[in-house]
C-alpha positions in Angstrom: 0.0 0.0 0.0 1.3 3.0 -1.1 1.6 6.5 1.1 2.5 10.0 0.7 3.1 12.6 2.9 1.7 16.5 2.0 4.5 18.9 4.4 4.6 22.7 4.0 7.4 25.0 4.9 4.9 26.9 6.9 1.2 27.4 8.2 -0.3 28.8 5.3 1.3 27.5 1.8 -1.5 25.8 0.3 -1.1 22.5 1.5 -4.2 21.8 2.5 -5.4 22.9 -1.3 -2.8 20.6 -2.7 -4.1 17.5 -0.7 -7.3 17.6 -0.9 -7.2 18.6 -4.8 -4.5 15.1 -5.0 -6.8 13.2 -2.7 -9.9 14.3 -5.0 -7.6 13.6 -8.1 -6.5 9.6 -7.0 -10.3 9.0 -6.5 -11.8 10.0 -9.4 -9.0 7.5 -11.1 -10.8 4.9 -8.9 -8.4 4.4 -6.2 -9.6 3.8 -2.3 -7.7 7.1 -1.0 -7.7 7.2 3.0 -6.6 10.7 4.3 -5.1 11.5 7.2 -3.8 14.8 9.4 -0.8 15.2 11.3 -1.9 16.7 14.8 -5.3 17.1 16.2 -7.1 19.3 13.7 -10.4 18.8 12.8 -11.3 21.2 9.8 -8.7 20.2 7.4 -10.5 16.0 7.9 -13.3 17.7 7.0 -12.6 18.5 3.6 -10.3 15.7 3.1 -13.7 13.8 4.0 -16.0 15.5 1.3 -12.6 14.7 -0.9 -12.3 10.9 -0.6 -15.5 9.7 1.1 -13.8 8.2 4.1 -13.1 9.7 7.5 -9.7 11.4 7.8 -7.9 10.2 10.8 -5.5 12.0 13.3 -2.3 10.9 13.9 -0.8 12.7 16.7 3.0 12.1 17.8 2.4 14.1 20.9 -0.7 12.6 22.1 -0.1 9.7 20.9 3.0 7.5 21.0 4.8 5.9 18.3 3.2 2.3 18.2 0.1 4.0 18.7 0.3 5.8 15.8 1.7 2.9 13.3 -1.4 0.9 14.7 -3.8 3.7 13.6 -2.5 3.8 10.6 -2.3 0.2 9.5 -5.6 -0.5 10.9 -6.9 2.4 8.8 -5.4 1.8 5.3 -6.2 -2.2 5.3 -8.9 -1.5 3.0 -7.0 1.4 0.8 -5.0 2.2 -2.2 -3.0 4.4 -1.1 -2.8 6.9 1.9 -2.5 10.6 1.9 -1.3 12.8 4.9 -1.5 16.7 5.1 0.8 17.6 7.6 0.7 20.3 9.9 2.1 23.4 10.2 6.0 23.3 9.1 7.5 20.0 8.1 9.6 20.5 11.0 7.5 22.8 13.2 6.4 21.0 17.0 5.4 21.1 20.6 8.6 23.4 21.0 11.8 24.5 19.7 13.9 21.6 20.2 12.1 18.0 19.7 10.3 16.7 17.3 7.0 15.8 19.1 4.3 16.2 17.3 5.8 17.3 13.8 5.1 16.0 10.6 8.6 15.1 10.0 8.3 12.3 13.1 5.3 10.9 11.9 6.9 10.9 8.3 10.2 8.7 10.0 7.9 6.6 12.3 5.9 5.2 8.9 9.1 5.3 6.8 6.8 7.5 4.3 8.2 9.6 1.5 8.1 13.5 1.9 6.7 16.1 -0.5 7.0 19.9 0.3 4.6 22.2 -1.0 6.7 25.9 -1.4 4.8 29.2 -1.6 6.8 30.8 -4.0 4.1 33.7 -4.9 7.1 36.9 -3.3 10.0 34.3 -4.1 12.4 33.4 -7.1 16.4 32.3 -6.9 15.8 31.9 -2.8 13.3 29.2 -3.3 16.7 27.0 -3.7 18.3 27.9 -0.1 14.9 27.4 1.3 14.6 24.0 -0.1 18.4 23.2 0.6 17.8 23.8 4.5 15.0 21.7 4.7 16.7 18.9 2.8 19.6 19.3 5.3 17.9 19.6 8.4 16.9 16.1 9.1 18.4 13.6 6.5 16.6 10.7 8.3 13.3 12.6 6.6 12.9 11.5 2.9 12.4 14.4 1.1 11.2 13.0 -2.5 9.9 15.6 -4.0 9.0 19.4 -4.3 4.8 21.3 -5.4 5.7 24.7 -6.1 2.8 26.6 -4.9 1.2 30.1 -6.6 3.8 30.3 -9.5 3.1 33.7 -11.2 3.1 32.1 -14.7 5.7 30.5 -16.7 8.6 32.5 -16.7 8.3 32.7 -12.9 8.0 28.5 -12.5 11.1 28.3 -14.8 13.4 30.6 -12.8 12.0 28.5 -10.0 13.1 25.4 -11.7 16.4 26.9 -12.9 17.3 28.1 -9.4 17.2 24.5 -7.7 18.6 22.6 -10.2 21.5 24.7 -10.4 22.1 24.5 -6.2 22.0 20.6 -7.1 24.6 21.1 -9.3 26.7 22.9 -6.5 25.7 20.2 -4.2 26.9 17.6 -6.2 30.3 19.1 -6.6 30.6 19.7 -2.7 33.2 17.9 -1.0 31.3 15.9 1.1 26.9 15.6 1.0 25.5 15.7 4.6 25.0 11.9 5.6 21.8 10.5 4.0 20.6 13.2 2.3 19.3 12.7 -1.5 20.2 16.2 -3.3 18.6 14.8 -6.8 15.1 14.0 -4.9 15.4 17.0 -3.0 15.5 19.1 -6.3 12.7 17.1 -8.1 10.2 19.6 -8.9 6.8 17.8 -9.6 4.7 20.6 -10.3 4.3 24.4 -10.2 0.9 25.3 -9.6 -0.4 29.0 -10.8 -1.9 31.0 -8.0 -5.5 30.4 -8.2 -7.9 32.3 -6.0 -10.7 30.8 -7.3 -9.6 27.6 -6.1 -8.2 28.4 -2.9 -9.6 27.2 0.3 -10.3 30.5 2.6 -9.6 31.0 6.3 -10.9 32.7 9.4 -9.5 32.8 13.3 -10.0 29.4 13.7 -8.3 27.6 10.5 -9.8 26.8 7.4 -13.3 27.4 6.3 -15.7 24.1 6.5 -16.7 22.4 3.4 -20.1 23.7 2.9 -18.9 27.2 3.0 -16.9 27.0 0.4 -19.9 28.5 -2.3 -21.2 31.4 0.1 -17.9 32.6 0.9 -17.3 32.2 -3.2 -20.9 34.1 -3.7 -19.6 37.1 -1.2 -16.1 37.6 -3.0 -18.3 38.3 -5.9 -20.0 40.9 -5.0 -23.4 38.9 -3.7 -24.6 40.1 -0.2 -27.9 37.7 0.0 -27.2 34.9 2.3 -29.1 31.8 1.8 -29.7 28.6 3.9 -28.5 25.9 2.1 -29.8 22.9 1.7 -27.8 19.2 2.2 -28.5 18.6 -1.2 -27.6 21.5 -2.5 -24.2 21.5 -0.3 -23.0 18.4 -1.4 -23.4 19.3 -4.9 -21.1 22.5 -4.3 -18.3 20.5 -2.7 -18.3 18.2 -5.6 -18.2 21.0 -7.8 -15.5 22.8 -6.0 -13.7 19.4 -5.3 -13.7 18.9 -9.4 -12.4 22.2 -10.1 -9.4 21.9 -7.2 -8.8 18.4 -8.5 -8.5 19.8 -12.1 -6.5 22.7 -11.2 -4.0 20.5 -8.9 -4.1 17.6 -12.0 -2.9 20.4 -14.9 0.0 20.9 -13.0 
């Protein structure tokens, strides 16, 4: 059974779009897709529910400890294709500013599960490739496969993104000696840069991200519509699909 893990450099960079639109994506190819969420949020399951069908599970490596969490997981993907995990905050961010508890990068290590960073890269160009270095360096126990270069300004933009990594690899591979374990050409494998998209992005208040259902009223206000109407089950579920199929298409172009 196949897993992926979703990580972000920070709270914030799309991540949650990204999954959901990938989770959305590997079902409508007919796969079983069980989600799950590093930590204990409950509004990113949500979506990642109206996504894939099935309820997204917590694993927690603060709450929980680390058999704990292998035995939610295998007891949870028995049944599945392949797993998806949004992380949570930072790849690297948890309970505080020296262990690992809690962060998506120790839940990554305890299942062994391969890493891809989604960047936001909307104010950024050449430093994308120091960011990325630093995180490949940080922890070469994590397996960083892979990068999803988030709101790309078009395709000048995504190429200088492109051309800016690959060109640190290049460095990298000339250096004297790589830090132990780390994997400079999978930490320079760009697989996608995805346009900024506002019309596909999934919009946030106090508390996180907004719930499924809202998805078409908050849509309906950005446009300039004041009435607010109670919606119907129905009628909700058919606006998640519709946004789901447009996220999915969006995340699938690119």
């Amino acid at each position: 059974m196949k897993v992926i893990v979703i990580a972000g450099t920070h709270s914030g960079v799309g991540k949650t779009s990204l999954s959901i639109g990938l989770m959305h994506s590997l079902r409508r190819k007919g796969l079983i897709v069980q989600p799950f969420k590093v930590g204990p949020d409950f509004l990113d399951p949500m979506h990642h529910a109206a996504a894939t069908g099935r309820p997204s599970i917590n694993l927690d490596g603060w709450m929980l400890t680390r058999d704990q969490v292998l035995d939610t997981f295998h007891r949870h993907t028995q049944d599945a294709d392949i797993a998806v995990i949004e992380g949570v905050m930072g790849l690297y961010d948890s309970r505080d500013g020296i262990s690992e508890d809690g962060s998506t990068a120790q839940v990554a290590k305890w299942l062994g599960a391969p890493v891809v960073l989604v960047v936001d890269c909307w104010a950024m160009a050449r430093s994308v490739a120091a960011m990325v270095k630093g995180y490949a360096e940080f922890d070469p126990d994590v397996q960083l496969k892979g990068l999803l270069l988030n709101k790309v300004g078009g395709a000048a933009h995504g190429r200088w993104l492109k051309q800016a990594i690959g060109a640190q690899q290049s460095r990298s591979s000339q250096a004297v000696k790589q830090p132990a374990g780390a994997d400079a050409k999978a930490c320079s494998t760009v697989l996608g840069c995805v346009p900024k998209n506002d019309n596909v992005s999934v919009p946030e208040r106090y508390l996180g991200l907004t719930m499924p259902h809202e998805q078409q009223s908050l849509q309906q206000q950005q446009a300039g519509h004041d009435q607010q109407q109670q919606q119907q089950q129905g009628q909700q579920q058919q606006q998640q699909q519709s946004y789901l199929s447009k996220l999915s298409d969006h995340v699938s172009q690119h």
